[in-house]
N, C-alpha and C positions, 0 to 999 in steps of 0.2 A: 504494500500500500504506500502511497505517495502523499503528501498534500494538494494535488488537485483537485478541484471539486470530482466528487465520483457520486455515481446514480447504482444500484444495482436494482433486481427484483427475483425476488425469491419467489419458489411456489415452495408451499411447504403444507405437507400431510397433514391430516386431522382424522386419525381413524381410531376404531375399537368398536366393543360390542354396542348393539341399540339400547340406548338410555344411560349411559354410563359419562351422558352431559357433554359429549362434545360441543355442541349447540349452546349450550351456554357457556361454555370457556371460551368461545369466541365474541358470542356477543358483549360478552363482560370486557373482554379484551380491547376490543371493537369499539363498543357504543357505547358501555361504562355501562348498559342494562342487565337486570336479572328477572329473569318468572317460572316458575312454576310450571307454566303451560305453555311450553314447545313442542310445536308439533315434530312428530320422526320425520327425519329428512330421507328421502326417497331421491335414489341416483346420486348427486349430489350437490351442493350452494359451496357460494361462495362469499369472503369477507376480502376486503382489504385494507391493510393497517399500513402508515406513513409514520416511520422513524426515523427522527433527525440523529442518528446514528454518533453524530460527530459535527465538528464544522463545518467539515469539509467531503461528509459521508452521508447521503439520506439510502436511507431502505425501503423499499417498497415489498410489505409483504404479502404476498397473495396466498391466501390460508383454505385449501380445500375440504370440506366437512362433507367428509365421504360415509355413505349411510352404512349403519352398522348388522344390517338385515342378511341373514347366511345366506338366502335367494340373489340381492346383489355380489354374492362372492367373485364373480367371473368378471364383472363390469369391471369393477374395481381396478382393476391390471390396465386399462385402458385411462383412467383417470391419474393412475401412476408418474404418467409420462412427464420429464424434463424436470422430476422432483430435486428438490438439493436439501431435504431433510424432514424430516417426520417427528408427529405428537403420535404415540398409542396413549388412550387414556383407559381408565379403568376405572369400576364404581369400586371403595373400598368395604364399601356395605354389602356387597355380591360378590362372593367368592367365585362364582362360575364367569364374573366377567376376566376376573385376573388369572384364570387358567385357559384364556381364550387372548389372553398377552400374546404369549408363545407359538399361537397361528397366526396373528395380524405380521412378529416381526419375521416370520419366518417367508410369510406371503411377499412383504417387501425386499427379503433378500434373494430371492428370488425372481424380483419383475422388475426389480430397479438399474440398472447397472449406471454407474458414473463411470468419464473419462478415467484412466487408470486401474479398473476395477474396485475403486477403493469402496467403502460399504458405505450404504445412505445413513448419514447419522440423525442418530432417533434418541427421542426423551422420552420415558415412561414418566406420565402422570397420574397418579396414586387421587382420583377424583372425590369431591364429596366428604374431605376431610372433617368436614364439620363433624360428622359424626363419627370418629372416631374417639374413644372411650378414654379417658386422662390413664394413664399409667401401659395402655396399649400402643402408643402410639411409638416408644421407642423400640419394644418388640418388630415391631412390623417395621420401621426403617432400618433394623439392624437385617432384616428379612430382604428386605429389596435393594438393600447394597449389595448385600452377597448374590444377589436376582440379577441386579443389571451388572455385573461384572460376566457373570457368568454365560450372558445370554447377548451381550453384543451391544448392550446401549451405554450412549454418552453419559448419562446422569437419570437421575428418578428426583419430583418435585411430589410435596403434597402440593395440590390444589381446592380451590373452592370459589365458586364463583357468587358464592354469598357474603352479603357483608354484613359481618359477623360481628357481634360485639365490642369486640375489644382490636376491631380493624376497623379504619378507614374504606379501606379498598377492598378487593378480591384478594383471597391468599397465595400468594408465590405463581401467579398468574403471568403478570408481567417480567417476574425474576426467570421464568422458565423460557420465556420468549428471549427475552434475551444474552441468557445463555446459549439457546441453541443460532440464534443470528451471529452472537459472536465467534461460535466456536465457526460455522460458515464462512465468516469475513478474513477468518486467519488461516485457514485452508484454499490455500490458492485454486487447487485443481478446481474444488466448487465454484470460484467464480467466471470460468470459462464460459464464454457466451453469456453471461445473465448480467454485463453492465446496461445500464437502459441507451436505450436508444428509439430513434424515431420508427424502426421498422417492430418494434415490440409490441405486441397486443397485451395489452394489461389482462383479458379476461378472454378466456375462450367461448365464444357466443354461439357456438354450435354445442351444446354441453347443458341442457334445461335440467331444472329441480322443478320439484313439485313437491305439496304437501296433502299427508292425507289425517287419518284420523287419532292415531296413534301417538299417545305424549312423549316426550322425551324432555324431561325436564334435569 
């Protein structure tokens, strides 16, 4: 990196099982909103978030909330394309979502490939921390270090996209975005092709979402 002004744009994953709040760690991210009442995203939507990175660095991140439905399993691979880094998230209140981790990274290590072969770097997000039980909570991160070492991811964040008591904000929400922006910005191979430019489409307009009945909150 230099001091020149530079533009980049990220696409960057947003996957894991149906309801496990993808949809709202973005909107919280995004629009600084939360609700209860998210419909399940179908195919997939999309966000985009503008980080003044630096002085001399803005980011533009384009955040794919890819549905978490095992019917769209196959789509998925398709919506894959041109990623430079991935959210799995996970409800921590649903054990079957976080044993359903180990298929989402296993699915991206396999559909993804970067210049170099090097591996798309992914952050587990340990979702819905609110409710996780005071004296549990070091158990289970001593659980998911030993998890993301072993299984290929850059770091694991509790999240929560509620604002919670004794927070201002969302929890470790925007700490996890830009960790994984930065760990992007200092791996060169991942910047290949993605400084902005006038021939870049910010959003893929052939790629519809729709919403149906199903909450995902």
């Amino acid at each position: 990196m230099d001091d020149r002004s530079q533009e980049f744009l990220f696409k960057v994953l947003v996957i894991g099982d149906l309801g496990v709040g993808k949809t709202s760690i973005i909107k919280r991210y995004v629009h600084q909103l939360f609700s209860h009442n998210y419909r399940a995203t179908i195919g997939v939507d999309f966000a985009l978030k503008v980080m003044q990175w630096s002085e001399n660095t803005l980011v533009r991140l384009q955040l794919w909330d890819i549905a978490g439905q095992e019917r769209f399993g196959n789509m998925t691979r398709v919506y894959y394309k041109e990623a430079v880094g991935a959210f799995v998230v996970y409800d921590v209140t649903r054990s079957s979502t976080f044993e359903a981790v180990t298929k989402w990274k296993h699915d991206l290590d396999r559909n993804v490939y970067l210049p170099g072969d090097f591996p798309l770097p992914v952050v587990l997000l340990a979702n819905k921390c609110d409710s996780v039980r005071t004296g549990e909570d070091k158990m289970l991160a001593n659980h998911l270090r030993s998890y993301c070492q072993e299984n290929g991811f850059l770091n694991w964040f509790y999240t929560s996209a509620k604002v919670l008591q004794f927070h201002k904000e969302n929890v470790n929400i925007d700490e996890a975005a830009r960790f994984l922006v930065g760990h992007i910005l200092n791996n060169k191979h991942l910047l290949i092709d993605h400084q902005s430019n006038e021939d870049i489409v910010t959003l893929n307009e052939t790629v519809t979402s729709t919403r149906k009945d199903s909450r995902c909150c």
